[in-house]
C-alpha positions as CSV (number, residue, x, y, z in Angstrom):
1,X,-74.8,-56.1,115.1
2,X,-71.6,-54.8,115.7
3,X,-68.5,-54.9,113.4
4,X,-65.3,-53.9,112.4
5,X,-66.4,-50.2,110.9
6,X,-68.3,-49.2,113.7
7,X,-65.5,-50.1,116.3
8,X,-63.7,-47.6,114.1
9,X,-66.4,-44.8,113.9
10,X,-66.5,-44.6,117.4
11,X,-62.5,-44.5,118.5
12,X,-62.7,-42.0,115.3
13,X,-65.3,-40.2,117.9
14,X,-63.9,-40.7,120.7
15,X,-60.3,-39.0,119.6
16,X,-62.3,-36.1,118.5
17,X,-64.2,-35.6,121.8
18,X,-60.9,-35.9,123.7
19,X,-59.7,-33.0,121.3
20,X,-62.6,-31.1,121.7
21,X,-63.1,-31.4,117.8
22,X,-66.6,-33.2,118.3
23,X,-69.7,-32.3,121.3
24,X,-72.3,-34.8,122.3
25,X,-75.6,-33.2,121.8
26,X,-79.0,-33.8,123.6
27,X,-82.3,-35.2,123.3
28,X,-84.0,-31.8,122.6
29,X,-80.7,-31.0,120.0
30,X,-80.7,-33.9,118.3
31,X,-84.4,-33.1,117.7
32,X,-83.5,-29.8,116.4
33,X,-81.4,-31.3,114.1
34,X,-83.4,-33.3,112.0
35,X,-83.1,-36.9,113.2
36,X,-86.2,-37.6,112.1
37,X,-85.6,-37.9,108.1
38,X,-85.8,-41.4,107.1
39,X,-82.5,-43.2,106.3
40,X,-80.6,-39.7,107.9
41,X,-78.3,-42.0,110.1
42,X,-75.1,-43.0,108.5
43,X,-75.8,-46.7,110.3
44,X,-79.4,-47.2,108.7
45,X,-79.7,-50.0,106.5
46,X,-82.8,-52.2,104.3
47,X,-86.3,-51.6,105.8
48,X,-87.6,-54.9,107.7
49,X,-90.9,-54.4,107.7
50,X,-93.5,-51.3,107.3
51,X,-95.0,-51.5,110.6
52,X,-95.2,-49.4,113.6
53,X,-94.4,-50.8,117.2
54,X,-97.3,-52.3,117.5
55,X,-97.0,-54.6,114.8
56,X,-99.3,-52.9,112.6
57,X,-98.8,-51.6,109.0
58,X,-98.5,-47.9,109.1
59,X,-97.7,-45.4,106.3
60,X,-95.2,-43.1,108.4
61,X,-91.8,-44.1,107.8
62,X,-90.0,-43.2,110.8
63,X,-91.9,-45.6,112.5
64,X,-90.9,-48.4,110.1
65,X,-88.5,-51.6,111.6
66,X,-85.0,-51.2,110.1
67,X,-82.0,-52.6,109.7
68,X,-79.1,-50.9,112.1
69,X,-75.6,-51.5,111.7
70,X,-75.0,-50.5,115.5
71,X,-78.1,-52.0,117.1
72,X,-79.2,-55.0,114.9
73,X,-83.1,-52.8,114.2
74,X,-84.4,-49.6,115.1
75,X,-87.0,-47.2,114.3
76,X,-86.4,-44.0,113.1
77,X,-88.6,-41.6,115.1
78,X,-90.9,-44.0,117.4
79,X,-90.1,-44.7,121.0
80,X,-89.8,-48.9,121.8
81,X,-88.7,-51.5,123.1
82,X,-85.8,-51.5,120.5
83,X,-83.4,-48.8,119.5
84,X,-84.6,-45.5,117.8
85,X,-82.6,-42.3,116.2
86,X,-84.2,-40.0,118.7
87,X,-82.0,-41.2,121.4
88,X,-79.3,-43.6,120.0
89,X,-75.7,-42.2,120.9
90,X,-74.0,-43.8,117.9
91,X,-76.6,-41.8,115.8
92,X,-74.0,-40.0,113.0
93,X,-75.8,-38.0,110.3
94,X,-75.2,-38.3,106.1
95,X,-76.6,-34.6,106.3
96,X,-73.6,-33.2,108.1
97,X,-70.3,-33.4,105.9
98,X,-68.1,-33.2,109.1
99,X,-70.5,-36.2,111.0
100,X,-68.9,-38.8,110.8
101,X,-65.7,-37.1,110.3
102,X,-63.8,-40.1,108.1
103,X,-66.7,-40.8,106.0
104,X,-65.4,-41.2,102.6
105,X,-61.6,-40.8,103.1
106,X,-61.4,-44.6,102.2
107,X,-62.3,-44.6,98.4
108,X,-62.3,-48.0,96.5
109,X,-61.8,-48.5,92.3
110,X,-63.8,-51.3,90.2
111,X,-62.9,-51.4,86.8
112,X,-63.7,-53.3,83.9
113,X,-61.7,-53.2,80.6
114,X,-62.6,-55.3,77.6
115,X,-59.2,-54.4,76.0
116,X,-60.4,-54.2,71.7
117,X,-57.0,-54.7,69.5
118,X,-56.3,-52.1,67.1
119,X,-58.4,-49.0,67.8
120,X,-56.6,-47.0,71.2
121,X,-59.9,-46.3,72.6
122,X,-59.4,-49.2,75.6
123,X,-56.0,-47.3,76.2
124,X,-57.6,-44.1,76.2
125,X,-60.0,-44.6,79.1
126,X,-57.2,-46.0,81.0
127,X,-55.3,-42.7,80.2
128,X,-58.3,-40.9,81.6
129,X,-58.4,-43.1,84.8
130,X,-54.9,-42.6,85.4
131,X,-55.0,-39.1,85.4
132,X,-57.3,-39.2,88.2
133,X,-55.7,-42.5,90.0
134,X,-54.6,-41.0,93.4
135,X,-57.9,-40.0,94.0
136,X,-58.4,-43.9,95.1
137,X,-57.2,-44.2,98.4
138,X,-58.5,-48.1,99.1
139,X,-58.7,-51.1,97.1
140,X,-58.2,-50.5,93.2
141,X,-59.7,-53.3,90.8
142,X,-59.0,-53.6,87.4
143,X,-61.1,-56.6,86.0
144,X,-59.9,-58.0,81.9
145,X,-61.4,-60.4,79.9
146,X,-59.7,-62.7,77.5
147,X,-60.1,-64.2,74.3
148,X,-61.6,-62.7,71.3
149,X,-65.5,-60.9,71.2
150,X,-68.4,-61.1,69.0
151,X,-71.2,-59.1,69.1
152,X,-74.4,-60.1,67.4
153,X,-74.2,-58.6,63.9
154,X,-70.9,-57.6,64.4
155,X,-67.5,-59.0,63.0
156,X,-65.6,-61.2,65.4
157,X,-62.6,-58.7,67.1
158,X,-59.1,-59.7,69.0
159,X,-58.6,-58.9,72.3
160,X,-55.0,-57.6,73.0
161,X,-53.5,-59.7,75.8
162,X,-54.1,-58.7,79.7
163,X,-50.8,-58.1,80.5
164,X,-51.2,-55.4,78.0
165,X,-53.6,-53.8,80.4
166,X,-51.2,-54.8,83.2
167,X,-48.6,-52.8,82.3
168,X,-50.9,-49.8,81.3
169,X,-51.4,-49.7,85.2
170,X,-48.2,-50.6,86.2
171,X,-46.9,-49.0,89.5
172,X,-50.2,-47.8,90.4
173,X,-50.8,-50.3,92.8
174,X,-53.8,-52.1,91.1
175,X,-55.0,-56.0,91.7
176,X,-56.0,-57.6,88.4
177,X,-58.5,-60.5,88.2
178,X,-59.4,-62.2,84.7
179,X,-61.9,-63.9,83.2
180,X,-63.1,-65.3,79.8
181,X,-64.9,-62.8,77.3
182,X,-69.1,-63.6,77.5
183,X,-70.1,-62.1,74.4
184,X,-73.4,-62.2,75.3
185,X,-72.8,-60.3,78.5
186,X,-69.9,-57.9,78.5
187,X,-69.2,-57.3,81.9
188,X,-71.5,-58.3,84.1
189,X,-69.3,-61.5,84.0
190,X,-67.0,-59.5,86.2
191,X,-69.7,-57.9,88.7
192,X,-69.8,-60.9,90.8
193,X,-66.0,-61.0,91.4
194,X,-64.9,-57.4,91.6
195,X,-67.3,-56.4,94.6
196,X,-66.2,-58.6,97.4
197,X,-62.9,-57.2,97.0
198,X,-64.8,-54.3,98.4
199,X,-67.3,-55.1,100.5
200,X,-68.2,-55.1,103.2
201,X,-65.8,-52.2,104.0
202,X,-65.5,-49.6,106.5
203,X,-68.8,-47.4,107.5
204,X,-67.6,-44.5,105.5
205,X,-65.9,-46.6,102.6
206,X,-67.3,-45.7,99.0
207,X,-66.7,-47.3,95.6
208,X,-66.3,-46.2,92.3
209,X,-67.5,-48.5,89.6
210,X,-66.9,-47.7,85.9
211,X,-65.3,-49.4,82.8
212,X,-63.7,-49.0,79.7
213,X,-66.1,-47.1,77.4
214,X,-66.7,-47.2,73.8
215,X,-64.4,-50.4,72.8
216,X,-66.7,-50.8,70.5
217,X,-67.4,-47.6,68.9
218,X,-66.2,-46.0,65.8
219,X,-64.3,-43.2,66.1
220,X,-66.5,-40.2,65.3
221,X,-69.1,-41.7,67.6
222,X,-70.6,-39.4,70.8
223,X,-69.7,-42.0,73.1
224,X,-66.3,-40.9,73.6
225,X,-67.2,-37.1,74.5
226,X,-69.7,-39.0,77.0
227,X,-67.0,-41.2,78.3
228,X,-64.7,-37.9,78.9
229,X,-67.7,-35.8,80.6
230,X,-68.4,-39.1,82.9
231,X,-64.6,-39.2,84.2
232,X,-64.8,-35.3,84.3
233,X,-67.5,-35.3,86.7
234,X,-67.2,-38.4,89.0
235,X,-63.6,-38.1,89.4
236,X,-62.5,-34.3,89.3
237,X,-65.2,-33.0,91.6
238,X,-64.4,-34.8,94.6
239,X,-65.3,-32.2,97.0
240,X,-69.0,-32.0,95.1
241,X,-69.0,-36.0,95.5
242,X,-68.5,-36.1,98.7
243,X,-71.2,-33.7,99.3
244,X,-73.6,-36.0,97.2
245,X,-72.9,-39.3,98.7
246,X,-73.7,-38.0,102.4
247,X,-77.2,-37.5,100.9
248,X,-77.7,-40.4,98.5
249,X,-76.4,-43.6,98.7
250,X,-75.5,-43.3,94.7
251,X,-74.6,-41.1,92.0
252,X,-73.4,-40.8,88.6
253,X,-73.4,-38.1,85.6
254,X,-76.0,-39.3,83.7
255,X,-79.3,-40.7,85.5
256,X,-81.9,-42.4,83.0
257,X,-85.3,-42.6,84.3
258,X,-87.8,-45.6,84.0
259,X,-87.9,-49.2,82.7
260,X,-85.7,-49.6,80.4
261,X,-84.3,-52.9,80.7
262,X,-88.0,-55.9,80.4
263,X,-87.8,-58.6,82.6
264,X,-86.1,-57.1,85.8
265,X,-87.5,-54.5,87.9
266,X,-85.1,-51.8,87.4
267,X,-86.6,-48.6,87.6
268,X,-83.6,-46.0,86.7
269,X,-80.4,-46.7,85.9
270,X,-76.9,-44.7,85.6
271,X,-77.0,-44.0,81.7
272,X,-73.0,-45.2,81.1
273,X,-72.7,-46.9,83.7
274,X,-69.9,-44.6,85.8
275,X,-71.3,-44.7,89.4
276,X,-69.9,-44.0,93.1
277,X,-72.0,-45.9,96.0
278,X,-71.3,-46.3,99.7
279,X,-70.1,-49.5,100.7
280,X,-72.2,-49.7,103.8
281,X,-75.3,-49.1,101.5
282,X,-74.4,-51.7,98.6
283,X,-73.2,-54.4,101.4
284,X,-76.8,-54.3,102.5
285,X,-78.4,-54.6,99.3
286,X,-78.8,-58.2,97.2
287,X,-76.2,-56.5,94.8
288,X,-75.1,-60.5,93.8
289,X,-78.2,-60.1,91.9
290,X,-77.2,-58.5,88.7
291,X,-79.4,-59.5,85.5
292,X,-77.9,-61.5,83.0
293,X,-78.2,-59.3,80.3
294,X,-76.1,-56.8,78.2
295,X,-76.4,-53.8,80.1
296,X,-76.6,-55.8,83.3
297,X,-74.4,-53.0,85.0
298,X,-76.7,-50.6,84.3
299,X,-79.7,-52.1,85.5
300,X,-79.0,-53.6,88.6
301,X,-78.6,-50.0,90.2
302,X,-82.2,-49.4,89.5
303,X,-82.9,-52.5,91.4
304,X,-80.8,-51.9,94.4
305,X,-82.1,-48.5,94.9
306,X,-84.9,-46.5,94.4
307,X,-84.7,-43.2,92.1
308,X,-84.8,-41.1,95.2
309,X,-82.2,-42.6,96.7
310,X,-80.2,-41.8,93.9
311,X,-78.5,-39.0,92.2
312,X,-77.9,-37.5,88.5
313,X,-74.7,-34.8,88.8
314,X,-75.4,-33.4,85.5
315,X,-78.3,-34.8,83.8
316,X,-81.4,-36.6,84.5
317,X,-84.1,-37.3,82.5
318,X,-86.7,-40.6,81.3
319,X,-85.7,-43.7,79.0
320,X,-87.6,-42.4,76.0
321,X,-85.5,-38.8,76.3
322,X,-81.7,-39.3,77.2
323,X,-80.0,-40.6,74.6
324,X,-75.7,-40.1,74.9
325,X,-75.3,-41.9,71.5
326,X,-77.2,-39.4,69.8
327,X,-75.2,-36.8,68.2
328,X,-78.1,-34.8,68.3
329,X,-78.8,-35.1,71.8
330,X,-75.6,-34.6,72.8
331,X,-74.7,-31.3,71.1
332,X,-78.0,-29.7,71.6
333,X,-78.8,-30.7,75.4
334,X,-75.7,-32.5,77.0
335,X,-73.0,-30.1,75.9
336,X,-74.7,-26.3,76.7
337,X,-75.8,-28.1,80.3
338,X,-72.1,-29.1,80.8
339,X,-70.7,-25.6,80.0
340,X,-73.5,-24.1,82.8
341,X,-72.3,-26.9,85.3
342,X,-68.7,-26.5,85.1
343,X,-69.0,-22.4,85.4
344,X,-71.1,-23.1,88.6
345,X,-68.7,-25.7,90.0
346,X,-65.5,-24.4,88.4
347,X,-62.5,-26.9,87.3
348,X,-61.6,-28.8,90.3
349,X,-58.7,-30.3,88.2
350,X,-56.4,-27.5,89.6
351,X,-57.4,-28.6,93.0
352,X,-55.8,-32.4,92.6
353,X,-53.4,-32.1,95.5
354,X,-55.8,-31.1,97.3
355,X,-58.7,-33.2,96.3
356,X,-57.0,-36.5,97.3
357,X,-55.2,-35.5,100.8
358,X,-56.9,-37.4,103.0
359,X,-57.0,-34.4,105.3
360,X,-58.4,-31.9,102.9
361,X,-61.2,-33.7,102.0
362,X,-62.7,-33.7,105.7
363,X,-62.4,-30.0,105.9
Protein backbone atom coordinates (compact mmCIF):
# COMPACT_ATOMS: atom_id res chain seq x y z
CA UNK A 1 0.00 0.00 0.00
CA UNK A 2 1.31 3.14 -1.03
CA UNK A 3 0.93 6.51 0.77
CA UNK A 4 1.86 9.84 1.33
CA UNK A 5 5.36 9.14 3.22
CA UNK A 6 6.66 6.83 0.90
CA UNK A 7 5.97 9.19 -2.22
CA UNK A 8 8.24 11.37 -0.15
CA UNK A 9 10.99 8.84 0.75
CA UNK A 10 11.51 8.18 -2.73
CA UNK A 11 11.68 11.96 -4.37
CA UNK A 12 13.84 12.31 -1.06
CA UNK A 13 15.95 9.41 -3.03
CA UNK A 14 15.66 10.28 -6.10
CA UNK A 15 17.14 14.14 -5.39
CA UNK A 16 20.04 12.40 -3.84
CA UNK A 17 20.80 9.97 -6.69
CA UNK A 18 20.64 12.91 -9.09
CA UNK A 19 23.29 14.58 -6.70
CA UNK A 20 25.27 11.70 -6.54
CA UNK A 21 24.62 11.75 -2.65
CA UNK A 22 22.93 8.18 -2.69
CA UNK A 23 24.14 4.71 -5.14
CA UNK A 24 21.71 1.91 -5.91
CA UNK A 25 23.34 -1.19 -4.74
CA UNK A 26 22.94 -4.83 -6.03
CA UNK A 27 21.51 -8.12 -5.31
CA UNK A 28 24.90 -9.58 -4.09
CA UNK A 29 25.43 -5.89 -2.01
CA UNK A 30 22.39 -5.70 -0.53
CA UNK A 31 23.23 -9.23 0.63
CA UNK A 32 26.40 -8.13 2.13
CA UNK A 33 24.67 -5.69 3.87
CA UNK A 34 22.56 -7.43 6.16
CA UNK A 35 19.07 -7.36 4.59
CA UNK A 36 18.36 -10.28 6.13
CA UNK A 37 17.70 -9.14 9.96
CA UNK A 38 14.09 -9.19 10.70
CA UNK A 39 12.26 -5.86 10.80
CA UNK A 40 15.81 -4.19 9.23
CA UNK A 41 13.65 -2.32 6.54
CA UNK A 42 12.47 1.11 7.48
CA UNK A 43 8.95 0.01 5.62
CA UNK A 44 8.40 -3.35 7.64
CA UNK A 45 5.41 -3.30 9.62
CA UNK A 46 3.15 -6.14 12.11
CA UNK A 47 3.83 -9.82 11.22
CA UNK A 48 0.78 -11.40 9.38
CA UNK A 49 1.27 -14.69 9.87
CA UNK A 50 4.35 -17.11 10.97
CA UNK A 51 4.46 -19.16 7.96
CA UNK A 52 6.85 -19.69 5.14
CA UNK A 53 5.65 -19.51 1.33
CA UNK A 54 4.21 -22.49 1.43
CA UNK A 55 1.78 -21.82 3.82
CA UNK A 56 3.32 -23.75 6.46
CA UNK A 57 4.25 -22.66 10.03
CA UNK A 58 7.96 -22.25 10.21
CA UNK A 59 10.29 -20.96 13.01
CA UNK A 60 12.68 -18.74 10.72
CA UNK A 61 11.57 -15.30 10.77
CA UNK A 62 12.74 -13.99 7.56
CA UNK A 63 10.44 -16.17 5.95
CA UNK A 64 7.43 -14.92 7.96
CA UNK A 65 4.36 -12.81 5.94
CA UNK A 66 4.58 -9.15 6.84
CA UNK A 67 3.07 -6.21 6.73
CA UNK A 68 4.95 -3.63 4.00
CA UNK A 69 4.26 -0.10 3.75
CA UNK A 70 5.62 -0.06 0.06
CA UNK A 71 4.25 -3.45 -1.12
CA UNK A 72 1.06 -4.27 0.97
CA UNK A 73 3.26 -7.97 2.42
CA UNK A 74 6.56 -9.32 1.92
CA UNK A 75 8.93 -11.67 3.38
CA UNK A 76 11.99 -10.83 4.71
CA UNK A 77 14.58 -13.21 3.24
CA UNK A 78 12.42 -15.88 1.16
CA UNK A 79 12.00 -15.70 -2.55
CA UNK A 80 7.88 -15.61 -3.78
CA UNK A 81 5.35 -14.83 -5.43
CA UNK A 82 5.16 -11.52 -3.31
CA UNK A 83 7.68 -8.99 -2.42
CA UNK A 84 10.84 -9.82 -0.34
CA UNK A 85 13.96 -7.53 1.22
CA UNK A 86 16.48 -9.37 -0.88
CA UNK A 87 15.40 -7.68 -3.96
CA UNK A 88 12.91 -4.88 -3.19
CA UNK A 89 14.30 -1.44 -4.49
CA UNK A 90 12.44 0.71 -1.98
CA UNK A 91 14.33 -1.48 0.69
CA UNK A 92 15.86 1.57 3.16
CA UNK A 93 17.68 0.22 6.25
CA UNK A 94 17.02 1.45 10.23
CA UNK A 95 20.71 0.12 10.60
CA UNK A 96 22.25 2.93 8.48
CA UNK A 97 21.79 6.52 10.05
CA UNK A 98 22.20 8.14 6.59
CA UNK A 99 19.44 5.37 4.91
CA UNK A 100 16.76 6.94 4.57
CA UNK A 101 18.40 10.27 4.70
CA UNK A 102 15.25 12.41 6.34
CA UNK A 103 14.42 9.85 8.88
CA UNK A 104 13.71 11.62 11.96
CA UNK A 105 14.04 15.28 10.90
CA UNK A 106 10.17 15.55 11.46
CA UNK A 107 9.95 15.21 15.33
CA UNK A 108 6.42 15.42 17.00
CA UNK A 109 5.59 16.61 20.95
CA UNK A 110 2.60 14.88 23.12
CA UNK A 111 2.26 16.24 26.31
CA UNK A 112 0.07 15.90 29.14
CA UNK A 113 -0.12 18.39 32.08
CA UNK A 114 -2.44 17.92 35.05
CA UNK A 115 -1.72 21.47 36.15
CA UNK A 116 -1.77 20.96 40.58
CA UNK A 117 -2.49 24.68 42.19
CA UNK A 118 -0.09 25.80 44.66
CA UNK A 119 3.01 23.69 44.57
CA UNK A 120 5.31 24.97 41.12
CA UNK A 121 6.11 21.56 40.27
CA UNK A 122 3.52 21.46 36.96
CA UNK A 123 5.34 24.85 35.99
CA UNK A 124 8.55 23.33 36.47
CA UNK A 125 8.31 20.50 34.03
CA UNK A 126 7.09 22.91 31.60
CA UNK A 127 10.28 25.00 32.28
CA UNK A 128 12.17 21.87 31.60
CA UNK A 129 10.24 21.22 28.24
CA UNK A 130 10.74 24.60 27.18
CA UNK A 131 14.31 24.63 27.42
CA UNK A 132 14.47 21.87 25.08
CA UNK A 133 11.21 23.13 22.75
CA UNK A 134 12.98 23.71 19.31
CA UNK A 135 14.13 20.35 19.40
CA UNK A 136 10.26 19.65 18.06
CA UNK A 137 10.24 20.33 14.57
CA UNK A 138 6.48 18.81 13.84
CA UNK A 139 3.33 18.85 15.56
CA UNK A 140 3.62 19.91 19.38
CA UNK A 141 0.58 18.71 21.73
CA UNK A 142 0.07 20.00 24.96
CA UNK A 143 -3.05 17.99 26.44
CA UNK A 144 -4.76 19.78 30.18
CA UNK A 145 -7.30 18.62 32.17
CA UNK A 146 -9.85 20.62 34.17
CA UNK A 147 -11.57 20.59 37.22
CA UNK A 148 -10.26 19.68 40.52
CA UNK A 149 -8.48 15.91 41.42
CA UNK A 150 -8.74 13.29 44.00
CA UNK A 151 -6.73 10.61 44.48
CA UNK A 152 -7.81 7.71 46.58
CA UNK A 153 -6.58 8.44 50.06
CA UNK A 154 -5.60 11.64 49.14
CA UNK A 155 -7.15 15.25 49.94
CA UNK A 156 -9.23 16.67 47.06
CA UNK A 157 -6.67 19.39 45.16
CA UNK A 158 -7.50 22.54 42.64
CA UNK A 159 -6.51 22.53 39.32
CA UNK A 160 -5.18 26.03 38.26
CA UNK A 161 -7.07 27.05 35.04
CA UNK A 162 -5.70 25.91 31.43
CA UNK A 163 -5.14 29.05 30.09
CA UNK A 164 -2.63 29.10 32.92
CA UNK A 165 -0.76 26.42 30.97
CA UNK A 166 -1.60 28.27 27.83
CA UNK A 167 0.27 31.03 28.39
CA UNK A 168 3.17 29.02 29.96
CA UNK A 169 3.65 27.95 26.27
CA UNK A 170 2.80 30.85 24.70
CA UNK A 171 4.64 31.73 21.40
CA UNK A 172 5.92 28.38 21.12
CA UNK A 173 3.63 27.33 18.59
CA UNK A 174 1.78 24.56 20.66
CA UNK A 175 -2.08 23.17 19.95
CA UNK A 176 -3.91 22.66 23.27
CA UNK A 177 -6.84 20.13 23.56
CA UNK A 178 -8.79 19.81 27.06
CA UNK A 179 -10.56 17.48 28.77
CA UNK A 180 -12.14 16.75 32.23
CA UNK A 181 -9.86 15.47 35.08
CA UNK A 182 -10.58 11.23 35.55
CA UNK A 183 -9.34 10.82 38.86
CA UNK A 184 -9.30 7.42 38.49
CA UNK A 185 -7.21 7.52 35.33
CA UNK A 186 -4.86 10.51 35.11
CA UNK A 187 -3.98 10.60 31.71
CA UNK A 188 -4.76 7.98 29.86
CA UNK A 189 -7.94 10.12 29.37
CA UNK A 190 -5.86 12.07 26.99
CA UNK A 191 -3.98 9.13 25.07
CA UNK A 192 -6.87 8.54 22.77
CA UNK A 193 -6.93 12.26 21.56
CA UNK A 194 -3.39 13.35 21.47
CA UNK A 195 -2.04 10.62 18.94
CA UNK A 196 -4.10 11.13 15.83
CA UNK A 197 -2.74 14.51 15.89
CA UNK A 198 0.26 12.48 14.98
CA UNK A 199 -0.28 9.68 13.24
CA UNK A 200 -0.06 8.46 10.75
CA UNK A 201 2.88 10.74 9.77
CA UNK A 202 5.59 10.67 7.45
CA UNK A 203 7.98 7.36 7.14
CA UNK A 204 10.70 8.92 9.15
CA UNK A 205 8.27 10.96 11.66
CA UNK A 206 8.99 10.20 15.43
CA UNK A 207 7.08 11.26 18.62
CA UNK A 208 7.87 12.15 21.86
CA UNK A 209 5.45 11.42 24.57
CA UNK A 210 5.87 12.58 28.13
CA UNK A 211 3.90 14.58 30.82
CA UNK A 212 4.08 16.63 33.67
CA UNK A 213 5.78 14.62 36.39
CA UNK A 214 5.40 14.63 40.09
CA UNK A 215 2.11 16.94 40.45
CA UNK A 216 1.56 15.03 43.04
CA UNK A 217 4.65 14.70 44.93
CA UNK A 218 6.01 16.36 47.93
CA UNK A 219 8.79 18.28 47.54
CA UNK A 220 11.74 16.28 48.93
CA UNK A 221 10.39 13.39 46.96
CA UNK A 222 13.00 11.43 44.22
CA UNK A 223 10.58 11.96 41.62
CA UNK A 224 11.67 15.23 40.69
CA UNK A 225 15.54 14.30 40.26
CA UNK A 226 13.88 11.35 38.05
CA UNK A 227 11.81 13.79 36.13
CA UNK A 228 15.11 16.05 35.46
CA UNK A 229 17.39 12.91 34.38
CA UNK A 230 14.28 11.79 31.94
CA UNK A 231 14.24 15.31 30.14
CA UNK A 232 18.14 15.19 30.38
CA UNK A 233 18.34 12.15 28.36
CA UNK A 234 15.43 11.96 25.83
CA UNK A 235 15.68 15.50 24.97
CA UNK A 236 19.46 16.68 25.13
CA UNK A 237 21.01 13.70 23.39
CA UNK A 238 19.39 13.98 20.13
CA UNK A 239 22.24 12.81 18.14
CA UNK A 240 22.35 9.48 20.60
CA UNK A 241 18.32 9.29 19.91
CA UNK A 242 18.55 9.25 16.69
CA UNK A 243 20.99 6.62 16.70
CA UNK A 244 18.55 4.46 18.97
CA UNK A 245 15.39 4.89 17.15
CA UNK A 246 16.99 3.58 13.67
CA UNK A 247 17.39 0.31 15.74
CA UNK A 248 14.37 0.11 17.97
CA UNK A 249 11.14 1.32 17.31
CA UNK A 250 11.15 2.77 21.13
CA UNK A 251 13.10 4.18 23.81
CA UNK A 252 13.09 5.85 27.04
CA UNK A 253 15.56 6.38 30.16
CA UNK A 254 14.19 4.13 32.32
CA UNK A 255 13.04 0.53 31.02
CA UNK A 256 11.20 -1.72 33.74
CA UNK A 257 11.12 -5.29 33.01
CA UNK A 258 8.17 -7.75 33.41
CA UNK A 259 4.45 -7.74 34.49
CA UNK A 260 3.78 -5.20 36.30
CA UNK A 261 0.50 -3.97 35.55
CA UNK A 262 -2.43 -7.71 36.18
CA UNK A 263 -4.94 -7.89 33.85
CA UNK A 264 -3.23 -6.63 30.48
CA UNK A 265 -0.45 -8.24 28.82
CA UNK A 266 2.21 -5.78 29.20
CA UNK A 267 5.42 -7.23 29.51
CA UNK A 268 7.93 -4.00 30.08
CA UNK A 269 7.11 -0.74 30.30
CA UNK A 270 9.02 2.75 30.22
CA UNK A 271 9.39 3.31 34.13
CA UNK A 272 8.07 7.33 34.04
CA UNK A 273 6.58 7.13 31.28
CA UNK A 274 9.06 9.71 28.98
CA UNK A 275 9.24 7.74 25.60
CA UNK A 276 10.20 8.62 21.77
CA UNK A 277 8.53 6.03 19.08
CA UNK A 278 8.49 6.12 15.33
CA UNK A 279 5.29 7.09 13.93
CA UNK A 280 5.45 4.54 11.20
CA UNK A 281 5.86 1.83 13.97
CA UNK A 282 3.06 3.10 16.47
CA UNK A 283 0.51 3.72 13.32
CA UNK A 284 0.78 0.00 12.82
CA UNK A 285 0.20 -1.04 16.21
CA UNK A 286 -3.51 -1.26 18.02
CA UNK A 287 -2.06 1.76 20.17
CA UNK A 288 -6.12 2.91 20.68
CA UNK A 289 -5.81 0.13 23.03
CA UNK A 290 -4.53 1.64 26.17
CA UNK A 291 -5.69 -0.01 29.57
CA UNK A 292 -7.91 1.81 31.61
CA UNK A 293 -5.95 1.97 34.53
CA UNK A 294 -3.70 4.39 36.47
CA UNK A 295 -0.50 3.95 34.83
CA UNK A 296 -2.30 3.18 31.56
CA UNK A 297 0.62 5.18 29.73
CA UNK A 298 2.99 2.99 30.98
CA UNK A 299 1.61 -0.19 30.17
CA UNK A 300 0.41 0.03 26.93
CA UNK A 301 4.13 0.31 25.57
CA UNK A 302 4.71 -3.21 26.82
CA UNK A 303 1.81 -4.25 24.83
CA UNK A 304 2.60 -2.58 21.63
CA UNK A 305 6.01 -3.83 21.56
CA UNK A 306 8.02 -6.53 22.64
CA UNK A 307 11.11 -5.83 25.19
CA UNK A 308 13.51 -6.43 22.26
CA UNK A 309 12.04 -4.10 20.23
CA UNK A 310 12.59 -1.65 22.77
CA UNK A 311 15.21 0.32 24.44
CA UNK A 312 16.46 1.50 28.07
CA UNK A 313 19.09 4.77 27.45
CA UNK A 314 20.25 4.61 30.94
CA UNK A 315 18.71 1.93 32.94
CA UNK A 316 17.04 -1.25 32.66
CA UNK A 317 16.21 -3.62 35.01
CA UNK A 318 12.85 -6.08 36.31
CA UNK A 319 9.60 -4.84 38.20
CA UNK A 320 10.70 -6.19 41.48
CA UNK A 321 14.24 -4.11 41.17
CA UNK A 322 13.73 -0.53 39.67
CA UNK A 323 12.26 1.55 41.81
CA UNK A 324 12.66 5.71 40.93
CA UNK A 325 10.65 6.61 44.05
CA UNK A 326 13.02 5.04 46.24
CA UNK A 327 15.44 7.37 47.65
CA UNK A 328 17.47 4.51 48.20
CA UNK A 329 17.47 3.27 44.83
CA UNK A 330 18.01 6.37 43.42
CA UNK A 331 21.12 7.52 45.16
CA UNK A 332 22.88 4.26 45.34
CA UNK A 333 22.16 2.86 41.65
CA UNK A 334 20.46 5.64 39.49
CA UNK A 335 22.73 8.53 40.32
CA UNK A 336 26.61 6.80 40.06
CA UNK A 337 25.09 5.14 36.58
CA UNK A 338 24.07 8.64 35.39
CA UNK A 339 27.47 10.27 36.20
CA UNK A 340 29.29 7.17 34.06
CA UNK A 341 26.63 7.84 31.18
CA UNK A 342 27.00 11.42 30.81
CA UNK A 343 31.09 11.25 30.92
CA UNK A 344 30.65 8.57 28.02
CA UNK A 345 28.16 10.67 26.05
CA UNK A 346 29.34 14.17 27.24
CA UNK A 347 26.66 17.24 27.71
CA UNK A 348 24.97 17.54 24.41
CA UNK A 349 23.33 20.78 25.92
CA UNK A 350 26.17 22.92 24.45
CA UNK A 351 25.33 21.29 21.11
CA UNK A 352 21.52 22.88 21.02
CA UNK A 353 22.08 24.82 17.78
CA UNK A 354 23.19 22.21 16.49
CA UNK A 355 21.07 19.40 17.73
CA UNK A 356 17.83 20.90 16.22
CA UNK A 357 19.08 22.10 12.54
CA UNK A 358 17.36 20.04 10.50
CA UNK A 359 20.55 19.64 8.50
CA UNK A 360 22.85 18.75 11.25
CA UNK A 361 21.03 16.08 12.48
CA UNK A 362 21.34 13.96 9.09
CA UNK A 363 25.06 14.33 9.08
Amino acid sequence: MRNKSSSLIRRVVSRNLSHGKVKRRSRQSIKSEGRTRPGDCIHIGPIIERTNADGKPCQCEGKWLRQCDERGQCRINETWDGADCQSCAQYWSRSNPNDPPEFAATRHLLYFICPLAGNGVWQNNVSQLLKRIDLFTGKRVIAIVTGNTRRPGMRPQILDKPEAVQSAFAGHGCEFVTMPNNKALGEVVAWPTLWPHVLPGGSGDVTFYAHAKGVNRPKHSPTHRWTEIMYETMLDHWKLIRESLILHPVICTFKKIGFCFPGTSSTWHPHGTFAWVRNVDMAARKWQAVPQLWGGTEAVWGMLFRPEESAGLLHAAHGQTLNCYSVDYMTRVIEPQYLKWKEKHGDNRAQNDERISGEAVQA
